[in-house]
Biotite code that builds the C-alpha atoms (Angstrom):
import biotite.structure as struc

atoms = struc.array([
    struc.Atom([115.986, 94.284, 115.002], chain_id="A", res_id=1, res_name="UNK", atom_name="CA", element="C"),
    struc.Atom([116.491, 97.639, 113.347], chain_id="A", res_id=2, res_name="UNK", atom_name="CA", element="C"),
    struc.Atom([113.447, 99.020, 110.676], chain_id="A", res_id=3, res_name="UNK", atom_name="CA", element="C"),
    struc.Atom([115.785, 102.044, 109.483], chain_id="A", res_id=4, res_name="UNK", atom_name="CA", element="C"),
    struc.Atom([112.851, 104.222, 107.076], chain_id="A", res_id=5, res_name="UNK", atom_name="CA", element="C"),
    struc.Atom([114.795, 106.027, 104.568], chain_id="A", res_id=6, res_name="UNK", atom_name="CA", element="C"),
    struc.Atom([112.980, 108.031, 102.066], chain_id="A", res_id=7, res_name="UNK", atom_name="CA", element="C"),
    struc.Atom([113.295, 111.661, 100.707], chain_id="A", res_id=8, res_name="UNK", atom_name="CA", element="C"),
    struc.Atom([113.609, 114.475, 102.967], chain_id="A", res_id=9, res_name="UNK", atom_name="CA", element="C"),
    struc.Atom([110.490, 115.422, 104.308], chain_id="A", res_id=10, res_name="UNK", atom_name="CA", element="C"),
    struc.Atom([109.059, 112.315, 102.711], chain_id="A", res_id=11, res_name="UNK", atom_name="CA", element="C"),
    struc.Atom([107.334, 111.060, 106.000], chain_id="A", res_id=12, res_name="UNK", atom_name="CA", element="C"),
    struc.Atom([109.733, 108.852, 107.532], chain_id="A", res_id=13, res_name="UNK", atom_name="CA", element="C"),
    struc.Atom([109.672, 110.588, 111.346], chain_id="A", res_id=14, res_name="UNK", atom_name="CA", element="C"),
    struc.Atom([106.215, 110.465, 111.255], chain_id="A", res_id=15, res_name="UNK", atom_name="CA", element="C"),
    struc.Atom([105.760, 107.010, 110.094], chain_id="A", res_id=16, res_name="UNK", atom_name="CA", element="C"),
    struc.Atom([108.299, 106.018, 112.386], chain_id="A", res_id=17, res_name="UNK", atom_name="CA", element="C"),
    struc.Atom([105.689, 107.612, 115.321], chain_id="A", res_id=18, res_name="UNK", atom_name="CA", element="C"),
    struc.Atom([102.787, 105.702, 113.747], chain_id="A", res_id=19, res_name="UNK", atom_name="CA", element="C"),
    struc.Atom([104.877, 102.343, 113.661], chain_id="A", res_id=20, res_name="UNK", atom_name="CA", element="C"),
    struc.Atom([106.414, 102.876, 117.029], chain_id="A", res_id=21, res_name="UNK", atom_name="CA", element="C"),
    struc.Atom([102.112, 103.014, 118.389], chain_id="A", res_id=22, res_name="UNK", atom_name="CA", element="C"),
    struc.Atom([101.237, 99.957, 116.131], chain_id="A", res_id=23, res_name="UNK", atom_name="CA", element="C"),
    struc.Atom([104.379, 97.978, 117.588], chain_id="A", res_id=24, res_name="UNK", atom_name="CA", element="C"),
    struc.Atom([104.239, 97.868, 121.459], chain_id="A", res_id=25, res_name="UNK", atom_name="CA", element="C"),
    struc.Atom([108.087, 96.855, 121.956], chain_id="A", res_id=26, res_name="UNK", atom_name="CA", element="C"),
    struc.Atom([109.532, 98.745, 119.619], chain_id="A", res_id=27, res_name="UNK", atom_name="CA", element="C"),
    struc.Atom([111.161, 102.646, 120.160], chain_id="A", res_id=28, res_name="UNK", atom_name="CA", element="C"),
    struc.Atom([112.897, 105.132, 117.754], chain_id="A", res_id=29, res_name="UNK", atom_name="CA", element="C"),
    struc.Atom([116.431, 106.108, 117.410], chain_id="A", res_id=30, res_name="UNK", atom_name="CA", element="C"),
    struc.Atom([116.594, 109.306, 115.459], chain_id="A", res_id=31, res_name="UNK", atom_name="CA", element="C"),
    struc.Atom([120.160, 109.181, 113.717], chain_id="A", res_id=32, res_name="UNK", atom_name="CA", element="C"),
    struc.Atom([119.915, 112.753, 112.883], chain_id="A", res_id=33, res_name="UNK", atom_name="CA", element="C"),
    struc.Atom([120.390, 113.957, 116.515], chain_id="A", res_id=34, res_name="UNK", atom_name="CA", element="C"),
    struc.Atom([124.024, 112.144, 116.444], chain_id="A", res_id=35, res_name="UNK", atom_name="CA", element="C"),
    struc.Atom([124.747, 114.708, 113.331], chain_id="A", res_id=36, res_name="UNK", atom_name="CA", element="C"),
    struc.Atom([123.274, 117.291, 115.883], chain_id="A", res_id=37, res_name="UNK", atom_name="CA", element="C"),
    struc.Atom([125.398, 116.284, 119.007], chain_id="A", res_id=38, res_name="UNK", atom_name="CA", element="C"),
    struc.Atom([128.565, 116.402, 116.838], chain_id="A", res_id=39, res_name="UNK", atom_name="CA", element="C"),
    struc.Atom([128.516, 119.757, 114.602], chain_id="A", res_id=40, res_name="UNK", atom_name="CA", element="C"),
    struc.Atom([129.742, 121.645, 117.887], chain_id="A", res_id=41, res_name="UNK", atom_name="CA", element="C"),
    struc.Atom([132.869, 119.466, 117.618], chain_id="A", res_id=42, res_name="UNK", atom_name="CA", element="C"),
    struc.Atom([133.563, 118.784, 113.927], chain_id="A", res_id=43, res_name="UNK", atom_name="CA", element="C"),
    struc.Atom([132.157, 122.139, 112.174], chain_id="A", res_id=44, res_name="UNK", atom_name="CA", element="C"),
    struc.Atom([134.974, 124.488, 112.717], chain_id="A", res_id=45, res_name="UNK", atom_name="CA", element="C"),
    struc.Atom([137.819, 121.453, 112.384], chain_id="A", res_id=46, res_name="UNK", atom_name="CA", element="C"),
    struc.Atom([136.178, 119.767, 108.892], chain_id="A", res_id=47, res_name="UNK", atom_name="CA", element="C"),
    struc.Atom([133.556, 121.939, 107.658], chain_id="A", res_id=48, res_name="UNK", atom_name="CA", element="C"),
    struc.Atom([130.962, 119.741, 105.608], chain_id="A", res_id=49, res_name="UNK", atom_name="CA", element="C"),
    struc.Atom([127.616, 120.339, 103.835], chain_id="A", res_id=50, res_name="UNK", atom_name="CA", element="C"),
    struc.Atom([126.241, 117.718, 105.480], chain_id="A", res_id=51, res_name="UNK", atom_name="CA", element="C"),
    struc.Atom([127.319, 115.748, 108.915], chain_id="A", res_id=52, res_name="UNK", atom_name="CA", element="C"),
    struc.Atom([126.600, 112.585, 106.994], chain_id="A", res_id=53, res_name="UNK", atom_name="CA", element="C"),
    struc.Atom([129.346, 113.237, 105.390], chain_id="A", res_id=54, res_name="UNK", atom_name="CA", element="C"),
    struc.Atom([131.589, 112.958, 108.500], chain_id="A", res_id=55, res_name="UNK", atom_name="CA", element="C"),
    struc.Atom([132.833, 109.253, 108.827], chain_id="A", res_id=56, res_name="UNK", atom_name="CA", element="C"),
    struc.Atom([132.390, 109.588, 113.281], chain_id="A", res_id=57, res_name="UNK", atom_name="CA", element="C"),
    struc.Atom([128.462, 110.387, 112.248], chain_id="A", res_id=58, res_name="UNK", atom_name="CA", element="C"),
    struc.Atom([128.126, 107.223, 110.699], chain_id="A", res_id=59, res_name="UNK", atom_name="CA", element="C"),
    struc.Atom([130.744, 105.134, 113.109], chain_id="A", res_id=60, res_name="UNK", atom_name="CA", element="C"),
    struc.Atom([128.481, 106.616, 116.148], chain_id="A", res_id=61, res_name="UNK", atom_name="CA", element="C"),
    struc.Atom([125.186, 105.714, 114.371], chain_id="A", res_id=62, res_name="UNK", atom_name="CA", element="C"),
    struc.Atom([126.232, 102.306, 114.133], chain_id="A", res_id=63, res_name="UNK", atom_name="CA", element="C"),
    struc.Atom([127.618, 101.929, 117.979], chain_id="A", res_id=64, res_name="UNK", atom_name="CA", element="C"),
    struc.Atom([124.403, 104.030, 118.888], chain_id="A", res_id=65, res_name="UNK", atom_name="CA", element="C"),
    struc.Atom([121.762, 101.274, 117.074], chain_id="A", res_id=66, res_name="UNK", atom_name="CA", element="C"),
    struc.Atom([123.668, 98.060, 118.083], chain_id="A", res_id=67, res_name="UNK", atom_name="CA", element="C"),
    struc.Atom([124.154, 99.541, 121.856], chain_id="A", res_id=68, res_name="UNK", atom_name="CA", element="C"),
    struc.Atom([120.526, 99.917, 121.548], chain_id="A", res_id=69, res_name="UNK", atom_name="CA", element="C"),
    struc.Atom([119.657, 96.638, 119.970], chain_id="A", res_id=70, res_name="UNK", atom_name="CA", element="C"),
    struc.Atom([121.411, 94.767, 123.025], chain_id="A", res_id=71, res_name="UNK", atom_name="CA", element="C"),
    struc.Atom([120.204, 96.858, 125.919], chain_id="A", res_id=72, res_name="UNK", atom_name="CA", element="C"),
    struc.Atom([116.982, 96.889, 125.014], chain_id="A", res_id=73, res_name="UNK", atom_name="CA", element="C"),
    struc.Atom([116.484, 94.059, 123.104], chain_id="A", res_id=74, res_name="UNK", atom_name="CA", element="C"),
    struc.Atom([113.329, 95.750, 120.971], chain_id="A", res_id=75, res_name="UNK", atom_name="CA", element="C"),
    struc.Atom([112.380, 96.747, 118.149], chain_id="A", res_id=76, res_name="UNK", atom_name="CA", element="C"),
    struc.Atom([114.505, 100.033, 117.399], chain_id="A", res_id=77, res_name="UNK", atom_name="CA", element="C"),
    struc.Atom([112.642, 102.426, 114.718], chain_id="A", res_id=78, res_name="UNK", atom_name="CA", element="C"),
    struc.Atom([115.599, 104.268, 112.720], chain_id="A", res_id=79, res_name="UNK", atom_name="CA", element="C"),
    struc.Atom([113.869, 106.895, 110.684], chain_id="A", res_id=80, res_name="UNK", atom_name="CA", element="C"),
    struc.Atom([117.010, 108.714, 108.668], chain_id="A", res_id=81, res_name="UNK", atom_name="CA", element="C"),
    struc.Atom([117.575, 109.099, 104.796], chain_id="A", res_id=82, res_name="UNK", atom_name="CA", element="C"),
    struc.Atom([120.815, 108.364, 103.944], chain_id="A", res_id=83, res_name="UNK", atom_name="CA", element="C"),
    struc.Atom([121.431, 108.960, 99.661], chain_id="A", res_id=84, res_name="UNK", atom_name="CA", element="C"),
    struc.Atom([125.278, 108.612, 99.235], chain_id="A", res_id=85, res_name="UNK", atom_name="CA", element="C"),
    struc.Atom([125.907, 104.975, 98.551], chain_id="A", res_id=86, res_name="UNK", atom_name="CA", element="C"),
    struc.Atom([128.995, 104.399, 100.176], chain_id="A", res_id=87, res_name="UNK", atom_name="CA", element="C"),
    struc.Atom([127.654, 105.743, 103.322], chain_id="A", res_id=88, res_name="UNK", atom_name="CA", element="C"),
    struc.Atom([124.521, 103.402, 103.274], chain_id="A", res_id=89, res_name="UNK", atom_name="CA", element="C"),
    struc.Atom([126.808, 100.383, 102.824], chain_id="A", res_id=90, res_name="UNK", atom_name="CA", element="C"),
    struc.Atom([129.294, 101.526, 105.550], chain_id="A", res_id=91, res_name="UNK", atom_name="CA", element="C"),
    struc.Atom([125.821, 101.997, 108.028], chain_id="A", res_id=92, res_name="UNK", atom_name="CA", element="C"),
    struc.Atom([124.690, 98.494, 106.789], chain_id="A", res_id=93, res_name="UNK", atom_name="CA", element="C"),
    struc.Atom([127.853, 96.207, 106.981], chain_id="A", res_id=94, res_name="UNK", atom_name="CA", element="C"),
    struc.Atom([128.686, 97.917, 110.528], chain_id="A", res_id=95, res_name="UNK", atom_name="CA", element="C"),
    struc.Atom([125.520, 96.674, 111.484], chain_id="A", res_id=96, res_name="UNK", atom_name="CA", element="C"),
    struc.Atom([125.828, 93.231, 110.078], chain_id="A", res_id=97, res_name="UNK", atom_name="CA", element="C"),
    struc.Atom([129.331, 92.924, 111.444], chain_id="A", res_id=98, res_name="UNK", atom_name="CA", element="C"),
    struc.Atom([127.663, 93.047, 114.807], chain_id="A", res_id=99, res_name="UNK", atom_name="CA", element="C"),
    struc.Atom([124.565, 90.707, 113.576], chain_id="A", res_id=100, res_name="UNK", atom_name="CA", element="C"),
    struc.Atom([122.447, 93.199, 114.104], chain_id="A", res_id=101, res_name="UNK", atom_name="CA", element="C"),
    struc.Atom([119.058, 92.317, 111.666], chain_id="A", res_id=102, res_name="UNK", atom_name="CA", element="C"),
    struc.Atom([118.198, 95.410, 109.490], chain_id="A", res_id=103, res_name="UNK", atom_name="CA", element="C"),
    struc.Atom([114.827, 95.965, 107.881], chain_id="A", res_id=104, res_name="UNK", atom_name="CA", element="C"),
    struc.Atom([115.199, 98.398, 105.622], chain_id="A", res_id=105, res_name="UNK", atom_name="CA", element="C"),
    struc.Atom([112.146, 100.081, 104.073], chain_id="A", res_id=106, res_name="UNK", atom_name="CA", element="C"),
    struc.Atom([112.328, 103.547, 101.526], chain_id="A", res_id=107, res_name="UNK", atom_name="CA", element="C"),
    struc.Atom([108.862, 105.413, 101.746], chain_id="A", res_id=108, res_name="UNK", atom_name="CA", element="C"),
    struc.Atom([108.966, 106.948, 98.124], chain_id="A", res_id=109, res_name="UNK", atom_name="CA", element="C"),
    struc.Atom([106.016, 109.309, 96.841], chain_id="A", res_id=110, res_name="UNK", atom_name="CA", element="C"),
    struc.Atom([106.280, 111.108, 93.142], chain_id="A", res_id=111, res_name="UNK", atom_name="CA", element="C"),
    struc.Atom([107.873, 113.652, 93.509], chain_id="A", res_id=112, res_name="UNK", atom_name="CA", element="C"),
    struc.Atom([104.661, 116.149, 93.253], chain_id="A", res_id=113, res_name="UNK", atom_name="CA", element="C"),
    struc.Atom([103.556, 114.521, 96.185], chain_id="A", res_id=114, res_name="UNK", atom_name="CA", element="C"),
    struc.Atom([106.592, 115.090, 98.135], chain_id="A", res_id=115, res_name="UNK", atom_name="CA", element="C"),
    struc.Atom([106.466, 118.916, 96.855], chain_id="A", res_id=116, res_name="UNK", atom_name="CA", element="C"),
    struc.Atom([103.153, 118.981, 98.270], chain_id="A", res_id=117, res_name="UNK", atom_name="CA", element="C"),
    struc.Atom([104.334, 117.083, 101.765], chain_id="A", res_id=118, res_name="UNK", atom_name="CA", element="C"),
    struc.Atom([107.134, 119.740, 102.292], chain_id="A", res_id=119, res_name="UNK", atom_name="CA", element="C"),
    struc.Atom([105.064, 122.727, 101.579], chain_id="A", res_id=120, res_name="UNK", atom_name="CA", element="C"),
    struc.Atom([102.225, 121.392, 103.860], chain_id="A", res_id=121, res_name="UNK", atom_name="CA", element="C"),
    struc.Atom([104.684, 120.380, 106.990], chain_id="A", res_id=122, res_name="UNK", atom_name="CA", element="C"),
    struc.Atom([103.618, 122.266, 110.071], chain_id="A", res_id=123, res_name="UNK", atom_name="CA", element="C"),
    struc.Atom([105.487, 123.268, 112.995], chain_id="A", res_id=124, res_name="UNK", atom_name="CA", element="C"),
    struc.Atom([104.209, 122.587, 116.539], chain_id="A", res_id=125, res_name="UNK", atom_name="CA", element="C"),
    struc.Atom([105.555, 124.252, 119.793], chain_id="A", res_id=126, res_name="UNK", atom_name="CA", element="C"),
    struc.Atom([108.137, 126.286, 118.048], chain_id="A", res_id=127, res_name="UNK", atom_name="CA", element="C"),
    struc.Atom([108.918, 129.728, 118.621], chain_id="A", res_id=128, res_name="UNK", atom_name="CA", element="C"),
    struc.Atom([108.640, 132.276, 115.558], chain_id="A", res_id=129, res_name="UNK", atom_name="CA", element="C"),
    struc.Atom([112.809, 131.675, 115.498], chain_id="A", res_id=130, res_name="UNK", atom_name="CA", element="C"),
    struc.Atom([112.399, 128.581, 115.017], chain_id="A", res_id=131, res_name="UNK", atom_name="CA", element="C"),
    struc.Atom([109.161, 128.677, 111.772], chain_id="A", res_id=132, res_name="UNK", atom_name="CA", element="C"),
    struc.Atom([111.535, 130.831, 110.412], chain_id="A", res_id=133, res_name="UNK", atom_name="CA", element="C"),
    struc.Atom([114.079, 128.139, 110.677], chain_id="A", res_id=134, res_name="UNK", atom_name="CA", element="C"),
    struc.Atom([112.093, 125.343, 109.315], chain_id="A", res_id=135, res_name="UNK", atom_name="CA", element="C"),
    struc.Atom([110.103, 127.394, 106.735], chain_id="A", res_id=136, res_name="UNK", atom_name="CA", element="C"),
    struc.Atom([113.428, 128.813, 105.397], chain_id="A", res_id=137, res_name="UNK", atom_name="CA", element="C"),
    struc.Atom([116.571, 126.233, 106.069], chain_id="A", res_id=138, res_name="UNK", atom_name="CA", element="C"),
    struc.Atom([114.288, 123.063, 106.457], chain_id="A", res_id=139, res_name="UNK", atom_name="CA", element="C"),
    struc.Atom([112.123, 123.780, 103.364], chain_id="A", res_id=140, res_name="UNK", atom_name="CA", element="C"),
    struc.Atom([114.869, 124.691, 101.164], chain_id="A", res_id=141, res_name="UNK", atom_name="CA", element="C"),
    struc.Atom([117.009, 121.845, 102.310], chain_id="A", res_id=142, res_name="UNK", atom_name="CA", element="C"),
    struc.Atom([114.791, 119.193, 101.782], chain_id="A", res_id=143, res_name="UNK", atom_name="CA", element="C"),
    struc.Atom([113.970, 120.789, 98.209], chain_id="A", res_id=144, res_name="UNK", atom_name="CA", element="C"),
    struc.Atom([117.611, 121.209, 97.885], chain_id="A", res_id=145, res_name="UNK", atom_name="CA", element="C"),
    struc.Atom([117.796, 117.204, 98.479], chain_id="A", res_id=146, res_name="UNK", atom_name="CA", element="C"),
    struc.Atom([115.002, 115.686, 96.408], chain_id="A", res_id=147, res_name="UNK", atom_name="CA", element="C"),
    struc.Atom([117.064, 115.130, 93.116], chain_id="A", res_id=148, res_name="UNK", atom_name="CA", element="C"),
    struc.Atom([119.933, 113.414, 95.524], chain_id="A", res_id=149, res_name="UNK", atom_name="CA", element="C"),
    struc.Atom([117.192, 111.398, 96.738], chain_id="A", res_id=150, res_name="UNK", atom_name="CA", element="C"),
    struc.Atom([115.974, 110.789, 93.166], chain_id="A", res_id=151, res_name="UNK", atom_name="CA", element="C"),
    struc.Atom([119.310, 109.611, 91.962], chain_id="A", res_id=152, res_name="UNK", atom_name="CA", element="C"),
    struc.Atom([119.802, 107.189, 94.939], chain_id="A", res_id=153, res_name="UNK", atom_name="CA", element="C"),
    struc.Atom([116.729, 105.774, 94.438], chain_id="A", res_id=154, res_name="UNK", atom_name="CA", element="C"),
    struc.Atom([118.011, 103.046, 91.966], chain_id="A", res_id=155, res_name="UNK", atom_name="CA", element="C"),
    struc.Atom([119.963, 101.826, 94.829], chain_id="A", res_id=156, res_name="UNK", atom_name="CA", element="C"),
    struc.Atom([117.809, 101.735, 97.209], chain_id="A", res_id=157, res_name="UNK", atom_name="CA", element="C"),
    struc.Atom([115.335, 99.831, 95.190], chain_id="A", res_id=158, res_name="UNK", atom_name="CA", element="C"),
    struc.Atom([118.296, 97.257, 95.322], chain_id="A", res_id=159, res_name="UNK", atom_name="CA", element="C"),
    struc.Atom([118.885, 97.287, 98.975], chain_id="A", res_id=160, res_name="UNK", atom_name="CA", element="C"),
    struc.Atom([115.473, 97.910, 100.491], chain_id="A", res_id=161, res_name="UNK", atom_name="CA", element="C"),
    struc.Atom([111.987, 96.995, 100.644], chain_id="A", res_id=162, res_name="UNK", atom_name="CA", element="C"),
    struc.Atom([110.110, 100.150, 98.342], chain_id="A", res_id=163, res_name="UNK", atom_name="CA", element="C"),
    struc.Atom([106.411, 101.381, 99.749], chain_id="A", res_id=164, res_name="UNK", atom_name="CA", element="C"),
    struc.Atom([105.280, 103.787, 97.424], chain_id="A", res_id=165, res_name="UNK", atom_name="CA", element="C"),
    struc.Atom([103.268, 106.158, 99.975], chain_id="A", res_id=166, res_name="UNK", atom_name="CA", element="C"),
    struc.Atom([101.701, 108.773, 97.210], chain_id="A", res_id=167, res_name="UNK", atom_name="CA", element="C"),
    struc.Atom([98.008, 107.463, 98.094], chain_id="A", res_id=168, res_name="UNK", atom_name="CA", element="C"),
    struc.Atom([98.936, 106.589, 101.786], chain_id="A", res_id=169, res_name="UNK", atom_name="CA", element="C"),
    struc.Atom([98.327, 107.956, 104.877], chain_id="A", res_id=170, res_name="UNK", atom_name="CA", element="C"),
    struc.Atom([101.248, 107.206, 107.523], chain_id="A", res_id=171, res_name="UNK", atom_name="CA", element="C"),
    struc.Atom([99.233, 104.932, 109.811], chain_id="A", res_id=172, res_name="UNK", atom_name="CA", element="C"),
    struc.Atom([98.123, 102.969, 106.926], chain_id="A", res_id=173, res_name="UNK", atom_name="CA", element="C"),
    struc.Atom([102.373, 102.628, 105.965], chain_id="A", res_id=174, res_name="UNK", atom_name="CA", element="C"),
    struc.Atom([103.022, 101.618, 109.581], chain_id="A", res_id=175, res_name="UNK", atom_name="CA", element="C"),
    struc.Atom([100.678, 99.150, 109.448], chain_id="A", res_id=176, res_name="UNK", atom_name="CA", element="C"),
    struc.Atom([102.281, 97.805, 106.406], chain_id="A", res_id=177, res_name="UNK", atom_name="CA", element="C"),
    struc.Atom([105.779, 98.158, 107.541], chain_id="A", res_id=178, res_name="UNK", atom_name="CA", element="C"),
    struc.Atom([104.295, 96.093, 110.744], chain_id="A", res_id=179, res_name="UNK", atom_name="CA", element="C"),
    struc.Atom([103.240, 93.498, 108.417], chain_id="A", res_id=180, res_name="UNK", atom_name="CA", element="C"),
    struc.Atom([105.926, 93.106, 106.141], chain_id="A", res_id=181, res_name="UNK", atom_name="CA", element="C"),
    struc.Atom([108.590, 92.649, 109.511], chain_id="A", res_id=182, res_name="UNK", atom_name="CA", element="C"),
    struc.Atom([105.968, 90.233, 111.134], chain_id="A", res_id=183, res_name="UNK", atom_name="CA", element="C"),
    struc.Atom([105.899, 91.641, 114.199], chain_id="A", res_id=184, res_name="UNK", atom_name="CA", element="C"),
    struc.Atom([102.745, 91.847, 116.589], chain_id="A", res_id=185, res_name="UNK", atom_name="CA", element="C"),
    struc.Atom([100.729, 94.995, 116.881], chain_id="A", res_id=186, res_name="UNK", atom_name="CA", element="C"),
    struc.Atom([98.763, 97.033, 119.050], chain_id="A", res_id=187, res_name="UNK", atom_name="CA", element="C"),
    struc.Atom([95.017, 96.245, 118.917], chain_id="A", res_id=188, res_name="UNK", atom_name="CA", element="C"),
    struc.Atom([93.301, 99.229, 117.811], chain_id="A", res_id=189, res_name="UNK", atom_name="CA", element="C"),
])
């Protein structure tokens, strides 16, 4: 089974995912992102795009990369990635269906002054000052950049997946919903 988390940018979803992946003992992550990452070398200078979603091999390799996993390791694979262009949702989903791969699909929405206050709060661990300046400048104003996309898609999404409104929760207390809502067993506390 695949939980994909989609949400805004900066919304939570990675570190739900990290909370759900300790509640649920089988299960790992798949981080769809790092296929956009292990592509731009390849694709950037041949079809620049604004964003690799937008390249159809992104989301052809996501969906080899999730059912591939779904087989081998025959667990619980955590997909935390928003995705808010329509057709490339559906292309994601039925790829996945084709192959009978089960999908849970959850969107972790907050208002949107708590998702102001999520981005301006996100921390960077382990990074060097390159790399803050990276994430307080491209990250931050990307995922800024994003919300009304994600605002607009949300309509959809409501249609498609399961909604947790996460303004008043912490991301332990969403994993443990998301745990709930898929039925599968958790990790004692």
């Amino acid at each position: 089974m695949i939980v994909w988390l989609n949400g805004p940018f900066g919304g939570g979803k990675t570190t739900t995912a990290a909370e759900l992946v300790a509640l649920l003992p089988e299960a790992v992550v798949f981080d769809p992102e790092k296929m956009g990452e292990a592509i731009v070398p390849a694709l950037s200078s041949i079809e620049p795009v604004p964003d690799f979603q937008d390249w159809r091999p992104w989301r052809e390799l996501v969906v080899a990369a999730l059912v591939s996993l779904d087989r081998y390791t025959d667990r619980t694979v955590v997909a935390p990635q928003t995705v808010v262009v329509e057709q490339y949702w559906d292309e994601i989903m039925s790829g996945l269906a084709a192959a009978g791969v089960v999908v849970r699909a959850f969107t972790l929405d907050s208002t949107p002054e708590e998702h102001e206050r999520r981005i301006a709060g996100d921390t960077v661990t382990n990074a060097t000052i390159e790399e803050i300046k990276l994430h307080e400048g491209a990250v931050v104003g990307w995922r800024r950049h994003r919300a009304p996309d994600y605002r607009a898609a949300l309509p959809w999404l409501a249609e498609r997946t399961a909604v947790i409104d996460t303004t008043l929760l912490r991301p332990a207390e969403v994993a443990k919903e998301i745990a709930g809502r898929v039925g599968l067993p958790v990790t004692p506390a």
